[in-house]
Each structure stands twice: as C-alpha cells, then as structure tokens.
N, C-alpha and C positions, 0 to 999 in steps of 0.2 A: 481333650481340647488342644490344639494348636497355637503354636505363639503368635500365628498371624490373626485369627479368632479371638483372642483372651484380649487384645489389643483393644479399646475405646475406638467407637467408630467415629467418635463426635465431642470435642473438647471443645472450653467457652472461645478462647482464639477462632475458630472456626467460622462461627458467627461474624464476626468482622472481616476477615477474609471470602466470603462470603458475601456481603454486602458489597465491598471492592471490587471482585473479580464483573459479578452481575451488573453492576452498572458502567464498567467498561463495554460490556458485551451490549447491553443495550442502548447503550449514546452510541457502538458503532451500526448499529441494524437502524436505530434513530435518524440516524444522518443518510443513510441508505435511504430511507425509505424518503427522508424529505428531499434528497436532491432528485431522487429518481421521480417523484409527483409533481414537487413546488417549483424545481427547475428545468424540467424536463417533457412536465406534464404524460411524466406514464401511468395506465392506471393502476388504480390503488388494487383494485383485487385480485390481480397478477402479483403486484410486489409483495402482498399479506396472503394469499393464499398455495403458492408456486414457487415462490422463490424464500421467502421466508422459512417454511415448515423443513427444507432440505439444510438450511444453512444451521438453522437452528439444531438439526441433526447430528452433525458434523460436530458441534462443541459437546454434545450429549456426549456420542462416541469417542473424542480424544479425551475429556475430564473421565470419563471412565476407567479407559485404559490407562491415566497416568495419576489415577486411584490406585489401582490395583498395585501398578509399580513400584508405588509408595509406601505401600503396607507390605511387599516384597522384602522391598529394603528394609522396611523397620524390622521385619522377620529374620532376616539374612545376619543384619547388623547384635539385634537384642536392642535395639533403642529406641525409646518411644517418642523422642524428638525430628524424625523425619516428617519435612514438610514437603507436601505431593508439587509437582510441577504444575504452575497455574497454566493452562490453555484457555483462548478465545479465540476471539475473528481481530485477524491483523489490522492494523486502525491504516498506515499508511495503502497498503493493496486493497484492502477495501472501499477507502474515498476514493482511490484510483482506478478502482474497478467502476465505481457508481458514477466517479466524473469524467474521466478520459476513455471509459469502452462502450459501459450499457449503456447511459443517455448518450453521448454521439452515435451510437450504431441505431438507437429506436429512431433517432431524427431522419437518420439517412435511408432507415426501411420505410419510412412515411414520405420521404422527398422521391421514394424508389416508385409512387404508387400504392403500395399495402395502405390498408387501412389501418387503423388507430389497434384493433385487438389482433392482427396477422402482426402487425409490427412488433405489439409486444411479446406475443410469440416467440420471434423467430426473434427477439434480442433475449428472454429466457433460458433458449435455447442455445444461444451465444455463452449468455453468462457461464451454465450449466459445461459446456466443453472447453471453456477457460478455465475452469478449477482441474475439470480432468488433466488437460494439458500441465497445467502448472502441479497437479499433484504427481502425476508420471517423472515428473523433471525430480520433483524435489524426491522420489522415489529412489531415483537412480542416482542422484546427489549424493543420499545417506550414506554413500560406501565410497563416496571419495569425498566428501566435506574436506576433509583436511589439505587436500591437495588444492581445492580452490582457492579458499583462505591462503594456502602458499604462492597460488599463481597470481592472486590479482592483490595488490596492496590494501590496507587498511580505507584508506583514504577513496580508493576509487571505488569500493564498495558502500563505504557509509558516506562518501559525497555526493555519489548518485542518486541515492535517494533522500539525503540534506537539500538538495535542490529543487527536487519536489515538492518536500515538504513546504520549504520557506515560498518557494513562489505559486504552487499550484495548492498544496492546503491548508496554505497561511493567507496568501492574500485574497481567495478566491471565496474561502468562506469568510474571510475578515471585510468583503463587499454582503454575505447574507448578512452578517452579524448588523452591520451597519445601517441597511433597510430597514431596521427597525431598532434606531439608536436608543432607544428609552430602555429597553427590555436586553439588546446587545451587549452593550456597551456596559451597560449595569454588571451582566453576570460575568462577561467577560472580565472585569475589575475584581471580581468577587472570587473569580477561580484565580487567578494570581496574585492574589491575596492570601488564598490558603496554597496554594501549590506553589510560588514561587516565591514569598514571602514567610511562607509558614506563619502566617499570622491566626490568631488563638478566635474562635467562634464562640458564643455562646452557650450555644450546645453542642453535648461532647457525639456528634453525629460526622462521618465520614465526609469530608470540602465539599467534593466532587457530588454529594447526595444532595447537602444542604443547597448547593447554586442550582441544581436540578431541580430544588421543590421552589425555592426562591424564584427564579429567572420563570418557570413556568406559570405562577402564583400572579407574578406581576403584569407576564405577558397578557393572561386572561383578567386580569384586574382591571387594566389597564383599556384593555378593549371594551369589557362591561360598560365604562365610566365614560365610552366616546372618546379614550385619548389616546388610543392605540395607533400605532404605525397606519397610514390610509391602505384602505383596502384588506383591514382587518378583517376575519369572517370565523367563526363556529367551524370547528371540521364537521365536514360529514363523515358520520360513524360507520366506518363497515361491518357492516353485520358478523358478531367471531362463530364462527365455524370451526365443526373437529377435521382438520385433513391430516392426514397420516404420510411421511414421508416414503413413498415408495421408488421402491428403484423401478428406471424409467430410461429406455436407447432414446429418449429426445435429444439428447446430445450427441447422436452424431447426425444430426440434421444441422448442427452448430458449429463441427469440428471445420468446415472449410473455410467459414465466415470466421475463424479466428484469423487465419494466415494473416492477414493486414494487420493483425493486433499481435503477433509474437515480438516485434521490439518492445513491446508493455510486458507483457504474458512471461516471456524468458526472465528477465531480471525482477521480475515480483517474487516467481519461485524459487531463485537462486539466491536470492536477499533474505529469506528463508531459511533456506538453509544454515547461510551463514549466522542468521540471528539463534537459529536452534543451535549450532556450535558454542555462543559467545552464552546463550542463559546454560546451558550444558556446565559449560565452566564455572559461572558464578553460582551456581548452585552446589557444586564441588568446593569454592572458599568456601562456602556457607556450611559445609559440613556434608553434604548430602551427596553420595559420590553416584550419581546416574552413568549408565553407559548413552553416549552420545549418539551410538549409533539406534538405539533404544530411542531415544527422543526423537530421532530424525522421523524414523521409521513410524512411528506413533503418529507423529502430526501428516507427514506424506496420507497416510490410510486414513486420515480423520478428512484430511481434503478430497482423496477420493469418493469417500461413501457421501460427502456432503455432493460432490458433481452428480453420483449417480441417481441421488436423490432427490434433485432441482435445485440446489445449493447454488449459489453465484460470489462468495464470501470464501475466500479459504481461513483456515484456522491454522494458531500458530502458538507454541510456548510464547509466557510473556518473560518479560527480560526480571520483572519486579521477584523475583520467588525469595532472594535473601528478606525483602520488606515484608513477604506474608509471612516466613519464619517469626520472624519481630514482632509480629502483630500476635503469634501464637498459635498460629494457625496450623494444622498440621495436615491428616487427609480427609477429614472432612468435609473441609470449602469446596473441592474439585469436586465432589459426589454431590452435593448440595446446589453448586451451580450447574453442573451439568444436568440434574434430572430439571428443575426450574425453567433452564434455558428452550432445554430438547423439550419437554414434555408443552413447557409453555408453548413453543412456538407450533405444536402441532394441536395443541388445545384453542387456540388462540387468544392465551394470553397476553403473549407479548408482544403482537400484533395493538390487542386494546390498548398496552400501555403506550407502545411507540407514537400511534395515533393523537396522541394529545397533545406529546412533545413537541412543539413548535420549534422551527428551523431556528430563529432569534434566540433559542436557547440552546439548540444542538452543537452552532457552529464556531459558535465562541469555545468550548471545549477541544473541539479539530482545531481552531487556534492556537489553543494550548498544545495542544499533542506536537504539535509541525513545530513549534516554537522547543518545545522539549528534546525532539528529536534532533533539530540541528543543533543545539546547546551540546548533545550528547556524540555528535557525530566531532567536533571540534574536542572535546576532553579526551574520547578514545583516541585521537589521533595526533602521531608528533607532530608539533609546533609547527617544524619545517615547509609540514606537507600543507599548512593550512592554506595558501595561495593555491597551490594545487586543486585544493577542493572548492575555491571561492569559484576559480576560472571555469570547474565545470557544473557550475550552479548554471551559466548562461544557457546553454542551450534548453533548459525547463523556461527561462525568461520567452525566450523565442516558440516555444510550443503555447505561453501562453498567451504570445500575440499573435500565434494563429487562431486561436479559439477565440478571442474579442474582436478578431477579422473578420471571422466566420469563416475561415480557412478557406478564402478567396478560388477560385478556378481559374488560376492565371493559367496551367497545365493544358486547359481545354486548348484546341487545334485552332478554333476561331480566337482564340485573343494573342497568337507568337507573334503575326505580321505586325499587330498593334507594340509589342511589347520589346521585338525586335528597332522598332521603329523611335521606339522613344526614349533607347541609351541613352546613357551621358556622357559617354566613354570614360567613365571609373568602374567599368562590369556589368555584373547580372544586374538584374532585374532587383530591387532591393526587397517587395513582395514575395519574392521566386527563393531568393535567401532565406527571408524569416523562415517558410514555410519548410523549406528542404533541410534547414538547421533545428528545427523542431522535430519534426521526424524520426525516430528511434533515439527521442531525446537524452532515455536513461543508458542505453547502451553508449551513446556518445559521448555522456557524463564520466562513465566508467572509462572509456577508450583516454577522451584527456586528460582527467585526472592520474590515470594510471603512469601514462608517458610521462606527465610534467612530473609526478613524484618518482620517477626512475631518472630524470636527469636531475634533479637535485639530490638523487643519494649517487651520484656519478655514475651509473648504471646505464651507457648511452645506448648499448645494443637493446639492452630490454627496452628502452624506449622508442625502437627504432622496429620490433616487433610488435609491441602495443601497435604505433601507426599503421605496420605492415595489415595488423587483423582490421583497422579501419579502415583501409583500402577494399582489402577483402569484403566486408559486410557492407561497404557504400557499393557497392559494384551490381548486389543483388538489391542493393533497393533496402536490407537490415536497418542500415541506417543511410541518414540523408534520403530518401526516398523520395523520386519524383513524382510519385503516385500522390493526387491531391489527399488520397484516403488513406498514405502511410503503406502501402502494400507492397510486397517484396518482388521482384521481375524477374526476367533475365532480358542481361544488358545490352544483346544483341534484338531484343527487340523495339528498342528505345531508336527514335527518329525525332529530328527537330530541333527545336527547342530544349525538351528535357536529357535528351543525349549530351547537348553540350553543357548545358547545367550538370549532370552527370558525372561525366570526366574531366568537369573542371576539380568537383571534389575528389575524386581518384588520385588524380593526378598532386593534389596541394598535400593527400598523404602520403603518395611514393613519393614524393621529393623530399619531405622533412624525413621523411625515413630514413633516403637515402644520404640526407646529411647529418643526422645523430650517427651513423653508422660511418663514414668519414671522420668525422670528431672526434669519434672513441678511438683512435687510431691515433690520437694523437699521446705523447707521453704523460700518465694520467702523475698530478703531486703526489707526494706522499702524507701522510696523513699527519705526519710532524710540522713537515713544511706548511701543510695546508694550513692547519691550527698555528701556525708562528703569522 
C-alpha cells in the first residue's frame, strides 16, 4: 500500500470545511440565478438547466484536481497536515458576469427582435465563450504570472476591482437588499455581526449558514403572515431534472458577440490570475508549498471544461486556505464539495436548493463580499497608493450611471445636431462623458490607478507609459468607447460627433504623458533630502 493510500481520505475538520467551501458556492450560483430571473427576467430553465449543470461542472473538476494535489503533497512531504486548495466560482466575475454581461446582452437580444428563448440562447451562448475566452487568457497567464504582478502595481490590480466591488456590487445589490427591508436589512445586520464583528451565535453552526436559514425562514414567514415586501409571491418550482454536462461548440456562435465585452472579459481573467498567484503564496506561509504554476494551470483547465460544457461562471482558488487549514480541514473538503456541487448541479439539486433562496437574502451576502473585498484591497496595499486607488474607483461610479441611464443613445446619428446644438461651452456633452468614461471601466481603473501610483513612488516615465497604453486602448474603442454597447472599432471609421468625443480623450492622455515624461527630466531629490 502506498503512502498516498494509507493516508485518511476524510478527517472531522473536513466537515466544517466542507459546509464553508459549499455554501460560498452556492450563495454565488444564488445570486446568479436571482439577478439573472428577478432583475433581468431570464428564464428559469435556461439558467437551471444550460447554464447551471456546466458551471457546476467546472468546480467538480478543479476540487478534484486540487484533491489529488493535495494528497501529492502529503505523499511527497510524509505529512498528514496538508490542506488541499479550496476552489469555487469567483464571487466578484461572477456577479459581474451575471450583472454587467448576461442580463445587459439578453436585454439587448430582445430590443434586437429575438424573442424571449432565441435571446436566452444566444446570451447562454455568450456566457459559454466568455469563460472560454477568459480561460485561454488565464491559460497563457500561468507561465508569466510573475511578470504581470511585476508590470502592473499592487494598487491598479486590486483597485480595479475595489471599485467594482464598492460601487457595482455594493451598492447595486444594497438597492435588492433594501426592496425588501424587513428580511434585507435583518440578514444583512446578521452577517456582519458574525463576519465583521465576530460576534458568538447560539448555535455553534457556520455565520454565513445560520443568516441563510434565518434570512430565508423570515423571508417566507414573513410573506405567509401578509407582511412581506409587496408583491411577494411563492416561487414557481422548476421541475429538477438529470442534465449531464456535455461538451457542446455552442460557443463559437458566442465567440463574436464577446468582442464588445473583452474590456470586462480581459481583466476578470487576468484578476485571476493574479489572485491565484497571492493564495499560491499564503498557502506557502501556511506551510503548504504548491507550485504556482500547478495552481494557475489547474483553475485555467477547470474554466475551460466549465465554457465547454455551458458553463458561464469561471472558477477560481479561494484566497481563504490558511482558515480551512484552522478549521482542520485537510483534502477532504475539496472532494466532498466538488462531487455535492458537480453531481448536484447535474442532478438538480442545487438548482432546487438555489430556487428557494430569495434575492432579500442573497444579496446582503454580495454586500458583504464587496465590502470584504475593498477592506482587503486597501490592507494589501501601501498607505501611499491609497489615493491612487480611491481616484480609480470613479470610473465604475460612471458605468454605474450608465446603467440607471439606461445607457442613453446620445451616439445615435439622429441626436449630434441636438447635442451639438445645446453646448455650454464648458465641453462634451456631459451624458456623452458619463457613458464614454464608463466604458472599459476596469481597464481604465487599472490605466489610472497605475499612472497615479508611479508618480507618487517618483517613477514619472512609467507613468507616462501607463498613459501612453491608455492612449493606445482609447483609440480602439478598449476603453472609452464610443460604441453605445462598449465595442471596440477602428478609429478611422469614427465620423461626427463620436470622432471628436474620441480624440478629445486620446489626445488628454498623449498630453499628460507627454508631460510626466518632461517632469522626469527634471533633477529628481535624493532620498535624504526628500525625507529631511
């Protein structure tokens, strides 16, 4: 018998880790599925029978492989304290995927004509060659991780998506939470009470489970009793069915209809990356020495088989593995969540379960997480840079006042003469701004944040390249896009109106480029003097 064999497949730690891991996984397919019904009105048997079963896949196959890993190690080492790498579906790219891609793309196949089930289609099939895309990326990542974490700062990576979190899935679910403040507002009190608080429960049960059975309990209580949020109702039960996730080329009927979405799509997977670098490491202090490139590689393949299999949800190491070590956990949890999750979702269990979950309790949670996450983007990051990262929180403000616009069609050919006509002579159009400054919002996050923390570590020419690459990607439309739908052009076929909206921003980053790059020129202090 082998030392990897003789090895307990399954210790009491396990079980608690285990219970964690699963109901992260399911509050994020939860929120899925309620924004993509309750907000968006997609239907339910697309999201539980199509998109579900492949997504749920994808966690099957990465808790597998970093099962095995695990028990590698333990072999490798002789130690029987190795805790396996927790995997799930990413909490921030996946409310990002369900808020700013699938529901805006089914709206716009329905405003296109298609009907109600062509629409959900052909957004399925969207979803489906956005994980391909983003798994190829993080694919090709694995083997130069290091060099990105070296090219782009701390600050423009983790502020890019600080900015999302706080304003698109903080305050966006902190408007579902509120629709129904009796049930909202409760749970939401109740998870930061045990998660940010650490305040002691009654029962020695997992925060995060007790506010899920609590908040749900009350919700349907609540409604029984006539005092529910108005316009209360019974879900209607989808019928659970066995679908088997099979691989399926519906996604490349999807691959063109990303193009307008790779300023989302690019920096989801590359955010990735980098977050599979940073638990790589904390898993290393914790004792457990993974190869990085092992980890990368692992979750890229787990995103892929999830794309080919109707997945729309990529999967990612979670950052927490030093906490399940503490909890006692070791590789059992991963094998335990994985067959649960994968087997569930092609059984349709966890379909049934998510169905009951009401939105008033889901999104108080994605409150939390957004609220967690920018807490955590501000501690990894020096002091200095924190200005840095506040300035490019803005541009997620402005994509989210395109969205409560309705992301207006000032662009159309019929509204320039109007819009030409009613300057103020202080500039553009201030509609024509929001929307253009919203636009490849996270890459633009990254672009400012990066420049403004290369001029505060006196680094004028890197920040004078940072702008140079924002000149470049506004040019194609990457970012700032004049395409009402975010889509990327070429700049010579721009006339009008958005030409000059266009090369106004082109032009605002060769010029600051051009003078960080001047600047630097000049006699930099010394670093005695500076500090005197």
């Amino acid at each position: 018998m082998t030392a990897t064999s003789s090895r307990r497949w399954f210790v009491a730690g396990d079980l608690n880790g285990f219970f964690g891991l699963v109901v992260d996984n399911l509050s994020i397919l939860g929120f899925i599925a309620a924004a993509l019904i309750g907000i968006f009105g997609f239907p339910a048997e697309i999201v539980y029978t199509r998109m579900f079963p492949g997504t749920a896949f994808g966690v099957l196959v990465g808790n597998l492989i970093y099962t095995v890993m695990a028990r590698r190690l333990a072999a490798r080492t002789g130690r029987d304290d190795v805790t396996a790498m927790p995997l799930g579906l990413d909490a921030p790219t996946s409310i990002g995927m369900a808020l700013l891609v699938l529901g805006p793309a089914f709206v716009a196949y329905k405003q296109s004509g298609l009907d109600e089930q062509a629409a959900a289609i052909a957004t399925w099939q969207l979803g489906m060659a956005s994980l391909i895309v983003m798994g190829l990326l993080k694919f090709v990542l694995s083997f130069a991780g290091d060099a990105v974490t070296r090219l782009i700062p701390r600050a423009g990576l983790l502020g890019s998506i600080a900015g999302v979190a706080l304003v698109l899935m903080g305050f966006l679910p902190l408007v579902e939470t509120l629709r129904s403040p009796m049930v909202g507002f409760v749970t939401l009190g109740l998870l930061l009470y045990v998660l940010i608080a650490k305040g002691r429960l009654p029962v020695k049960l997992p925060g995060v489970f007790v506010a899920f059975v609590f908040g749900t309990v009350l919700y349907y209580g609540l409604g029984a009793l006539g005092l529910g949020a108005p316009g209360f109702h019974w879900p209607e039960a989808v019928p659970l069915q066995i679908v088997l996730p099979w691989p399926t080329l519906g996604f490349l009927d999807g691959l063109p209809a990303t193009v307008p979405y790779l300023p989302l799509l690019l920096p989801f997977g590359l955010l990735m990356v980098v977050g599979g670098i940073n638990v790589s490491e904390s898993a290393r202090a914790a004792g457990d020495d993974y190869r990085t490139r092992d980890i990368l590689l692992a979750e890229a393949f787990s995103t892929l088989v999830a794309g080919f299999c109707g997945g729309v949800a990529q999967t990612t190491p979670y950052i927490g593995q030093p906490a399940y070590k503490h909890m006692g956990a070791r590789s059992g949890y991963t094998l335990l969540t994985g067959l649960f999750v994968g087997l569930g979702g092609m059984l349709g269990i966890v379909s049934g379960l998510v169905q009951w979950l009401p939105l008033a309790v889901l999104a108080p949670i994605i409150v939390y997480v957004a609220l967690d996450i920018t807490t955590q983007a501000f501690q990894a990051t020096p002091s200095k840079h924190a200005t840095a990262m506040v300035f490019g929180f803005l541009p997620s403000v402005a994509y989210m006042l395109a969205i409560k616009t309705g992301n207006p069609g000032w662009i159309a050919p019929e509204h320039h003469a109007q819009l030409m006509s009613a300057l103020d002579g202080h500039g553009l159009p201030e509609l024509a701004v929001i929307v253009t400054l919203g636009n490849g919002f996270i890459m633009t996050s990254m672009i400012w944040t990066s420049a403004v923390a290369a001029m505060v570590d006196g680094r004028l020419l890197r920040a004078s390249a940072f702008l140079l690459a924002g000149a470049a990607l506004s040019l194609f439309g990457i970012i700032h896009s004049v395409d009402p739908r975010g889509g990327i052009y070429l700049p010579w076929a721009l006339e009008g109106l958005p030409r000059i909206i266009a090369w106004q921003f082109i032009g605002a980053y060769l010029a600051l480029a051009a003078l960080m790059a001047l600047l630097s020129l000049q006699r930099q202090p010394r670093p005695d003097a500076a500090a005197a």
